[in-house]
FISEMAR-68392 format. One record per residue: x, y, z of N, C-alpha, C in turn. Coordinates in steps of 0.05 Angstrom, whole numbers, padded with zeros to 5 digits, always signed. Atoms other than C-alpha are relative to their C-alpha. Example, Ala and Ser with C-alpha at 12.3 -4.5 7.8 and 13.67 -1.06 7.14 Angstrom:
+00018-00024+00000+00246-00090+00156+00018+00024+00000-00016-00024-00001+00273-00021+00143-00015+00022+00014
//
This chain:
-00005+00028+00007-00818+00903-00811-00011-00018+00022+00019+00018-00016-00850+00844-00782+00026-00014+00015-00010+00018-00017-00820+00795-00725+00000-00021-00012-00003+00026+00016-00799+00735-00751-00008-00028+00021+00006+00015-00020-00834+00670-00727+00028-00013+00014-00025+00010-00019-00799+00630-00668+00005-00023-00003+00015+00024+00016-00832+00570-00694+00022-00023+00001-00027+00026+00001-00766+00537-00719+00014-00011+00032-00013-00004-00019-00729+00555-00655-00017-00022+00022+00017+00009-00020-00790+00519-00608+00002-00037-00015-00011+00029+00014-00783+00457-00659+00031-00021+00005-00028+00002-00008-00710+00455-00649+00007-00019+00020-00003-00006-00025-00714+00456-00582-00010-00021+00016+00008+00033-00003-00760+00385-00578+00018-00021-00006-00030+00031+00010-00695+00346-00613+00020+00012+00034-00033+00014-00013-00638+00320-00566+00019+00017-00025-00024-00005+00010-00584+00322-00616-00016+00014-00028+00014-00017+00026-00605+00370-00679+00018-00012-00022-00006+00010+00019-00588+00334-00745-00014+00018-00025+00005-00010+00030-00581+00378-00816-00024+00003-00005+00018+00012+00014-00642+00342-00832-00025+00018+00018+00021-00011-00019-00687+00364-00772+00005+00031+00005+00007-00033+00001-00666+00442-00778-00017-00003-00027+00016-00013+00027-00694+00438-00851-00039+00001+00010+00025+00006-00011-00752+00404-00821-00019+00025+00019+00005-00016-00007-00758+00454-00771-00009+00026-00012+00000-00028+00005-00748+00516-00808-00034-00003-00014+00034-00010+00014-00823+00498-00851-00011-00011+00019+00015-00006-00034-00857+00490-00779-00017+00021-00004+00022-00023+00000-00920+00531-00779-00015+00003+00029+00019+00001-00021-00955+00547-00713-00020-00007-00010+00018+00002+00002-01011+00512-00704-00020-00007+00018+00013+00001-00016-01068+00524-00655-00008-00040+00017+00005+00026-00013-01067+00450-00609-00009-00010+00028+00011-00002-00028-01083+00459-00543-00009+00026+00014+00015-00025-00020-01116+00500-00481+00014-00006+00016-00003-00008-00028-01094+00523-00415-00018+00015+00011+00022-00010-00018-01142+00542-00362+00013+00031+00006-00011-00020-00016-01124+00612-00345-00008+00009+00023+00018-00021-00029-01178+00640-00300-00027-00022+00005+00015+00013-00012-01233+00595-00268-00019+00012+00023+00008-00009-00025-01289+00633-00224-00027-00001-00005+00025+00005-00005-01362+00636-00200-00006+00012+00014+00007-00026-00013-01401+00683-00163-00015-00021+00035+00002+00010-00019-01408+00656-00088+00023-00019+00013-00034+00020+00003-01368+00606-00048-00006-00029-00011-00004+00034+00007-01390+00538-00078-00027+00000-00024+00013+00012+00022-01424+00513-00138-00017-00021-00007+00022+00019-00004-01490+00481-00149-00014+00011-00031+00013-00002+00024-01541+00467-00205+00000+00034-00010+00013-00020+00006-01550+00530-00253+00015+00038+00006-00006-00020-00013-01491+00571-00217+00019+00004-00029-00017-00008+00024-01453+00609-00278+00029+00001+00003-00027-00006+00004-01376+00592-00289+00003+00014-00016-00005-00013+00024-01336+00637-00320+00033-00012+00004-00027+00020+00007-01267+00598-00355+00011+00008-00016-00023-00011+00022-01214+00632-00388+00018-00010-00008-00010+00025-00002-01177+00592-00432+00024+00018-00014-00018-00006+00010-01107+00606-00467+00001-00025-00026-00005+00029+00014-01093+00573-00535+00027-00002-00017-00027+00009-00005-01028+00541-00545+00005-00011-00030-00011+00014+00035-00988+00515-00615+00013-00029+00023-00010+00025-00005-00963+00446-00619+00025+00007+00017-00039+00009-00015-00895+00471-00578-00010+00014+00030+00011-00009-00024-00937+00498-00519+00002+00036+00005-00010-00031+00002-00924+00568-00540-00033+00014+00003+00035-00017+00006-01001+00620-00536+00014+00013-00021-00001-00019+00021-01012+00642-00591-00020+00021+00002+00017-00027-00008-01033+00715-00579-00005+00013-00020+00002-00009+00023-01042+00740-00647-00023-00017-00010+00026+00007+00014-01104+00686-00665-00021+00002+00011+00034-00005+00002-01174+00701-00672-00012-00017-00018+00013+00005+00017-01221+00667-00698+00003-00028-00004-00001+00029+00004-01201+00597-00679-00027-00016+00021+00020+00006-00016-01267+00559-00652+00011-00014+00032+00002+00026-00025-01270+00521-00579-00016+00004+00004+00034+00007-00014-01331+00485-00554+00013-00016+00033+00002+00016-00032-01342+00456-00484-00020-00015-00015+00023+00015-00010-01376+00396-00467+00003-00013+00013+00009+00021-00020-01401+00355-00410+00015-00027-00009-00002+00019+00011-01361+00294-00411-00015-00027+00008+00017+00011-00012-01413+00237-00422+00002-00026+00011-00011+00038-00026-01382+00175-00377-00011+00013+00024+00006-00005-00026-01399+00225-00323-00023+00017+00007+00016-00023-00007-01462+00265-00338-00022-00013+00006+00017+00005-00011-01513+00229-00317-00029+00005-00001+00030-00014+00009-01572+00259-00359+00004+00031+00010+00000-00026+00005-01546+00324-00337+00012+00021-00025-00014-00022+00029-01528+00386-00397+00011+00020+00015-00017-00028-00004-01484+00440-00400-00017+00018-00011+00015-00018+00008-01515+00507-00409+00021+00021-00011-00015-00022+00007-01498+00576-00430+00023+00006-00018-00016-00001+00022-01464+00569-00493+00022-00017-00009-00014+00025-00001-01421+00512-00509+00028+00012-00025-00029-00005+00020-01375+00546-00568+00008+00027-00001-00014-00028-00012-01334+00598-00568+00027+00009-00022-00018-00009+00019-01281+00640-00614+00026+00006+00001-00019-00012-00027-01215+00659-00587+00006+00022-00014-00001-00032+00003-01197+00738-00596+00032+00001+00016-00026-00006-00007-01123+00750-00590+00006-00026+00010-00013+00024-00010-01106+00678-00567-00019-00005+00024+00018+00017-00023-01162+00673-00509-00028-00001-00010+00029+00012+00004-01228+00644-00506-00010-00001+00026+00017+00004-00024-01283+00664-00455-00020-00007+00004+00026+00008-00012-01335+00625-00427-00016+00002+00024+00004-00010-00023-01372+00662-00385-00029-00003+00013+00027+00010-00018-01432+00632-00365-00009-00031-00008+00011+00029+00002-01432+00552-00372-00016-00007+00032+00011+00019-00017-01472+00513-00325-00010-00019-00003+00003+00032-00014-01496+00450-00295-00027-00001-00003+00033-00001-00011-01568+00429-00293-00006-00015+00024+00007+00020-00015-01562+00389-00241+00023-00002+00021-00020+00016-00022-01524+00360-00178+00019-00009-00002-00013+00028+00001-01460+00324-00177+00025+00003-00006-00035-00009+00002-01382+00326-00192-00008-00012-00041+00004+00000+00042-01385+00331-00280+00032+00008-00001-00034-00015+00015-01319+00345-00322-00006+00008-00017+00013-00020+00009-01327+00394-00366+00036-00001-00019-00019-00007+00012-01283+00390-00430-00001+00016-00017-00007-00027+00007-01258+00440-00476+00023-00007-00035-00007+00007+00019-01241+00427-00551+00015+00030-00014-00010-00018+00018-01197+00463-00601-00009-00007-00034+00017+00001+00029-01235+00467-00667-00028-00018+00001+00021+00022-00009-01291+00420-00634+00006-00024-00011-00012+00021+00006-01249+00358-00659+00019-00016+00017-00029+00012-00007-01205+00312-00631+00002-00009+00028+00001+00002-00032-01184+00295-00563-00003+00031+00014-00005-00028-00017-01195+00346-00506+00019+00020-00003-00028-00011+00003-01146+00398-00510-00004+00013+00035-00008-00010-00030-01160+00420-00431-00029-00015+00003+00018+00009-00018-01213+00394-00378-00002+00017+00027+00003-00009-00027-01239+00423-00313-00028-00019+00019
//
């Protein structure tokens, strides 16, 4: 037999005072993939310049901040965000799949010089769902 989602329980758990109305609500609650967390963040040397390969492990989270470790197959893209790129691109693959709930990007880079932010979409839509 399968585990029953927690789903309602994490819904719940956002109300103050729980009203009749807001368990029903709760109980048809579906996880659904809405954000990232950075897990792992590294690079080969001690400091980072044009062309040097990050590697960014991300976690991806339902609307109640829960990982969901059971999906695959949900897209995230990176990209350079452009208020701060300055004619520079991001390299080394920009989209990505997640496999059990993470998503690895293991060789973005910089073309260039300079402090960049580097965001990180869930389905390539929408606002950021993490930044580095």
């Amino acid at each position: 037999a399968g585990a029953a989602s927690l789903t309602p329980a994490y819904c719940a758990r956002q109300m103050g005072r729980v009203t009749e109305k807001d368990i029903d609500r709760c109980r048809k609650e579906v996880s659904a993939p809405t954000s990232l967390s950075i897990k792992d963040l590294s690079y080969p040397g001690s400091s980072l310049g044009p062309s040097v390969p990050i590697k960014v492990t991300l976690l991806l989270l339902d609307q109640f901040g829960q990982f969901l470790s059971t999906d695959s197959g949900t897209y995230v893209s990176a990209r350079l965000d452009a208020s701060g790129a300055k004619g520079a691109s991001l390299g080394g693959g920009n989209v990505n799949v997640t496999d059990l709930g993470v998503a690895t990007f293991s060789g973005l880079t910089v073309d260039m010089q300079g402090n960049f932010t580097v965001r990180f979409y869930v389905g390539g839509e929408g606002p950021p769902a993490a930044s580095l």
